[in-house]
C-alpha atoms as a printed R data frame, in Angstrom:
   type eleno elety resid chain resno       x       y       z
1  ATOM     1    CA   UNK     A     1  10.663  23.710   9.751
2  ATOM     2    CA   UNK     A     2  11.071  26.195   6.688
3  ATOM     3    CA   UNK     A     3  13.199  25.706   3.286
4  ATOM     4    CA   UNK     A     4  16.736  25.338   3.666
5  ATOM     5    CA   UNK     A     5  19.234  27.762   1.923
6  ATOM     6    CA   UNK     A     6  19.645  27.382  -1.581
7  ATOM     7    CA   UNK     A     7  17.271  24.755  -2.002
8  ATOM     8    CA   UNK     A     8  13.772  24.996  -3.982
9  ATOM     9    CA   UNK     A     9  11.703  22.774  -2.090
10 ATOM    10    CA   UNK     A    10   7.679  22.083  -3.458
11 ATOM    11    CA   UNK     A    11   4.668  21.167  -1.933
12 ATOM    12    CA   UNK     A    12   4.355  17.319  -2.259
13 ATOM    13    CA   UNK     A    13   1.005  16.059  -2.424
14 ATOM    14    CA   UNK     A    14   0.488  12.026  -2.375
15 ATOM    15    CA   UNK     A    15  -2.656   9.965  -3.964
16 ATOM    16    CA   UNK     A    16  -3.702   6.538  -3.898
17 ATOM    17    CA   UNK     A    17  -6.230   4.816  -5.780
18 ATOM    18    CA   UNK     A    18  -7.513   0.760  -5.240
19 ATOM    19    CA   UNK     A    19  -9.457  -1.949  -5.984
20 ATOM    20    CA   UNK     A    20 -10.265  -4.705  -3.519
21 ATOM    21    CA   UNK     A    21 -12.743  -7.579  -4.670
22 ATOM    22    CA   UNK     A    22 -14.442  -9.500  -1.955
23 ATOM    23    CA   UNK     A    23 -15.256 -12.692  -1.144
24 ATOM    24    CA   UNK     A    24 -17.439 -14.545   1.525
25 ATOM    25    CA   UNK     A    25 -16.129 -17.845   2.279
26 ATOM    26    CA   UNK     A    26 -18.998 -20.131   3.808
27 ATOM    27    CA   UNK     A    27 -16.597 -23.390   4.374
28 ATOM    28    CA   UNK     A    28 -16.225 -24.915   7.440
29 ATOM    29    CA   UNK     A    29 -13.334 -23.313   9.962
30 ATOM    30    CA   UNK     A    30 -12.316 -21.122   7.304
31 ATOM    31    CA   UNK     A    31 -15.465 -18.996   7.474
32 ATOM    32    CA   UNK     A    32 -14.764 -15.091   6.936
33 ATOM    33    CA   UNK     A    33 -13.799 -13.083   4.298
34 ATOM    34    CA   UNK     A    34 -11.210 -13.046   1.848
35 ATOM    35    CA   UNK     A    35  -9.923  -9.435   0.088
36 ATOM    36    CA   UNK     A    36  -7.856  -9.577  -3.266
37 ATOM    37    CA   UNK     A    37  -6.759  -5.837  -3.358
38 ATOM    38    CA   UNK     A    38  -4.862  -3.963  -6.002
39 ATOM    39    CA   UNK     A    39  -3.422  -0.452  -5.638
40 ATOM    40    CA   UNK     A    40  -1.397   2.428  -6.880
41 ATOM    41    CA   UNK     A    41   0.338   5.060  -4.404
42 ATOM    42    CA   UNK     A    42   2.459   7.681  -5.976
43 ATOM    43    CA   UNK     A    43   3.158  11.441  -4.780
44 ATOM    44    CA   UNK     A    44   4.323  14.299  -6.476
45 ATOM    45    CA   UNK     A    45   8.391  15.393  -5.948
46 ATOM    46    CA   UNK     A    46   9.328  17.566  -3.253
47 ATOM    47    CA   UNK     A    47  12.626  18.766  -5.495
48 ATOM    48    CA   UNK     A    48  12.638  19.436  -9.262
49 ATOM    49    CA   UNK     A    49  16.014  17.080  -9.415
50 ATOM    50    CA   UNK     A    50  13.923  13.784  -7.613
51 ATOM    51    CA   UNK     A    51  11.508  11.474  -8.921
52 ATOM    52    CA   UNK     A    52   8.230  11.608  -7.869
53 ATOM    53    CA   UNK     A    53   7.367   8.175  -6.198
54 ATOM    54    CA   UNK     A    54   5.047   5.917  -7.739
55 ATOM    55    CA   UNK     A    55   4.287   2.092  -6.210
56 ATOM    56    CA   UNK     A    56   2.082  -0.763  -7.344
57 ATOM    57    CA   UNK     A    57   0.989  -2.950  -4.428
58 ATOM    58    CA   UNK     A    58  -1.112  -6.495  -4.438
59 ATOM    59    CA   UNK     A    59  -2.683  -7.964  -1.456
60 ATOM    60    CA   UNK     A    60  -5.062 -10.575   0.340
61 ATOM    61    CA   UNK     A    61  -6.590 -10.165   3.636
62 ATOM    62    CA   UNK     A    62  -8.053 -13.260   4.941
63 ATOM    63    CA   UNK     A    63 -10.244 -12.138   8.082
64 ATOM    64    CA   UNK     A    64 -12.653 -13.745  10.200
65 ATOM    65    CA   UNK     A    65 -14.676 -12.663  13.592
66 ATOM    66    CA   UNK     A    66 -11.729 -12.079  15.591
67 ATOM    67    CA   UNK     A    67  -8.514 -12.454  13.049
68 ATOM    68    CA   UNK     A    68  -7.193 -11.128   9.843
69 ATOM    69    CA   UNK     A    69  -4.212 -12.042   8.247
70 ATOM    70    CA   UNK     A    70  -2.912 -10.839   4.625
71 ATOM    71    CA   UNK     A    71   0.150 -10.335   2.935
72 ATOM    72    CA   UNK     A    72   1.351  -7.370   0.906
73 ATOM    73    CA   UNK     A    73   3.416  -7.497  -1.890
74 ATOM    74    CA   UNK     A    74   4.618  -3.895  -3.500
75 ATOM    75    CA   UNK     A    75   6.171  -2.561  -6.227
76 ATOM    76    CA   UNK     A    76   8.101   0.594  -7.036
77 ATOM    77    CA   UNK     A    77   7.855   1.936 -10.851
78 ATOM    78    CA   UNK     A    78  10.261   4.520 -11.208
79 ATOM    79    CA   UNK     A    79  13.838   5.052 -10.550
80 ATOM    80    CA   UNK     A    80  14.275   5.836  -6.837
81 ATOM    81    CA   UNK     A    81  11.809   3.654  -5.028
82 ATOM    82    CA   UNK     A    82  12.367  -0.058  -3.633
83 ATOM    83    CA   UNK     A    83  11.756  -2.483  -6.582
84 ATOM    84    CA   UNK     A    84   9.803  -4.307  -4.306
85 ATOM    85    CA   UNK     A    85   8.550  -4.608  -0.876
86 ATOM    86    CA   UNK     A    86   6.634  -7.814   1.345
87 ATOM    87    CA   UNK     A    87   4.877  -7.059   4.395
88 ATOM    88    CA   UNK     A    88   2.915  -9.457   6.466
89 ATOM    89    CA   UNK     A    89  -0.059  -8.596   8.454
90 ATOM    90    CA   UNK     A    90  -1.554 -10.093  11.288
91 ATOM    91    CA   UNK     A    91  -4.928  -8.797  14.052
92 ATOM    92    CA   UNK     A    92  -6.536 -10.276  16.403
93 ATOM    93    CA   UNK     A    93 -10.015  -8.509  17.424
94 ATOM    94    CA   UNK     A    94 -11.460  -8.999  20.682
């Protein structure tokens, strides 16, 4: 806890902002609800000699009564983040 010596640390605030479309699917097993989701995460820098990190991320969540299941796919935009990053989701709801 604190600042180290000699170092100028900042406050670093983070924001996100996204836009999921949804869909009902009415078709036979695959009844539920599919989400196409786009979004942008970014903070500011906690040092004046960083980047401030700033990711694009794409995703579909497929979920019914008692399962969901999506995968992720995210991208970094400026110098210092992954270029890009898959995750894989899976719930089950009881």
């Amino acid at each position: 806890v604190g600042s180290p010596p000699d170092q100028n640390l900042r406050n670093s605030f983070s924001y996100h902002a996204a836009i999921v479309y949804p869909q009902e699917i009415q078709e036979g097993a695959n009844r539920g609800r599919l989400d196409l989701s786009m979004a942008l995460d970014g903070a500011t820098a906690l040092t004046p000699a960083t980047n401030a990190p700033l990711y694009m991320s794409f995703g579909l969540l497929h979920s019914t009564r008692h399962f969901s299941f999506g995968p992720t796919a995210t991208f970094g935009l400026k110098p210092g983040t992954p270029n890009l990053q898959l995750d894989l989701g899976l719930a089950f709801t009881f």
